[in-house]
N, C-alpha and C positions, 0 to 999 in steps of 0.2 A: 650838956656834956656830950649826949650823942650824935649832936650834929658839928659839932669842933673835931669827934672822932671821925664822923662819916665824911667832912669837907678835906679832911687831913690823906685819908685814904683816896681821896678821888685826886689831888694832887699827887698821890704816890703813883697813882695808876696812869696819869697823863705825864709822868716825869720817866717810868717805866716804859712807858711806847716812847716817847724821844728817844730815850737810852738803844730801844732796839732795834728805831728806824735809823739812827744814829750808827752802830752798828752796823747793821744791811749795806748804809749806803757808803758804809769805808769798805765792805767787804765788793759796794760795784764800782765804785772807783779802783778799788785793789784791779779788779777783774776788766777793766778797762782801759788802764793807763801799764801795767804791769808788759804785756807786747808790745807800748809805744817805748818804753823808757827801752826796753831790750834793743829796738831796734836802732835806735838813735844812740845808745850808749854798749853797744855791746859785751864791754870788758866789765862792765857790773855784774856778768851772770856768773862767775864764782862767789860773789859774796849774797845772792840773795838765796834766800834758803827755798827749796823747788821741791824736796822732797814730798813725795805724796804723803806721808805725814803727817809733815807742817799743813798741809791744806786739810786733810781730815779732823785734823786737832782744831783749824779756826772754823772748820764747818762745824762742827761739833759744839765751839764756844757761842756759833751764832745760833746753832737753833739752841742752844739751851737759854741764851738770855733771851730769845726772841719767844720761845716761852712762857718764860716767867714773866715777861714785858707783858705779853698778849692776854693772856687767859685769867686775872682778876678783871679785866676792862669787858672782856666777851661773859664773863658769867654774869655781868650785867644787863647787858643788853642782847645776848644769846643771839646775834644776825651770825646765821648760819653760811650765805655767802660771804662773810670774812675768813670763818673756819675752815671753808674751801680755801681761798684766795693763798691765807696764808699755808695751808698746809699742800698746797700746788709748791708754793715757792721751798717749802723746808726739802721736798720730794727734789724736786732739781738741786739742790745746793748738794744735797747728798750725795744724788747720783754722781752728779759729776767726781764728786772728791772720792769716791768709791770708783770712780770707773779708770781711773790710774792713768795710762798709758796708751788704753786701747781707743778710747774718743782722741777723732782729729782735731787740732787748737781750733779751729774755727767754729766746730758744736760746742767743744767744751765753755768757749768767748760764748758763745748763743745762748746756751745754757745757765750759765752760770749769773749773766746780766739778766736774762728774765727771771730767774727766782730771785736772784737779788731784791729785781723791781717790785716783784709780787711784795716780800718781805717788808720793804718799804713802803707801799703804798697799803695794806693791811694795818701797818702798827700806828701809820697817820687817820686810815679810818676809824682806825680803833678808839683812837685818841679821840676824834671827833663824834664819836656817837654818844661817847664817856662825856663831853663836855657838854654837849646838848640835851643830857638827862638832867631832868628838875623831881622827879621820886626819887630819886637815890637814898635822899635822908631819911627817909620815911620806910621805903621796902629796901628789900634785899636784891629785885630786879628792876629793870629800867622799864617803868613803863610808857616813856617820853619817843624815845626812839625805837621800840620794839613793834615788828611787823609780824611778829606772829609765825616766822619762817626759819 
């Protein structure tokens, strides 16, 4: 029974990093295509919503699922340079959405694609350190991919 529960939860936990690198990478696509469509379509910039708000609001939505995505997969296998990696990228997505007006579009485009990236490439390691543990069922920590760091 406890290992139907413990295989159940390790698919939650690699279905969860999808969800948040999933996520991330609509939030770099957003942050990458968003100045091409502008510039190619001009007369769309009344209807897309710009307010600094709406960007706090989906920075907000993304580190909270990226989150919840991340950290049942990291108490497993506790690699502390991911815990970096990703909380570099949650630091940028913020700043920018917090920095309104006074960053020029081109840091904010800088910005915002690298923690994007960070965010994505974190929630896919994550996933993969999670799939390459063989203790799982047995402990509570991974002792397959843990370095000790």
């Amino acid at each position: 029974m406890s290992t139907v529960i413990s295989t159940t939860q390790t698919r939650l936990h690699s279905h969860a990093d999808v969800a948040g690198a999933t996520a991330s990478g609509l939030c770099l696509i957003h942050c990458l295509l968003t100045p091409v469509a502008i510039s190619f379509f001009p007369g769309i910039v009344p209807y897309l919503p710009g307010d600094t708000w709406v960007h706090r609001m989906l920075a907000i939505g993304i580190v909270l699922m990226g989150a919840v995505a991340f950290i049942p997969g990291y108490r497993l296998h506790r690699r502390r340079s991911l815990l970096a990696l990703i909380g570099a990228g949650i630091s940028l997505i913020l700043v920018v959405a917090w920095s309104g007006e006074t960053m020029n579009e081109a840091k904010e485009i800088a910005l915002s694609v690298s923690g994007s990236a960070m965010l994505v490439a974190a929630h896919l390691l994550n996933r993969s350190f999670c799939r390459q543990c063989h203790s799982c069922e047995t402990t509570s920590t991974c002792k397959t991919t843990s370095l000790g760091v």
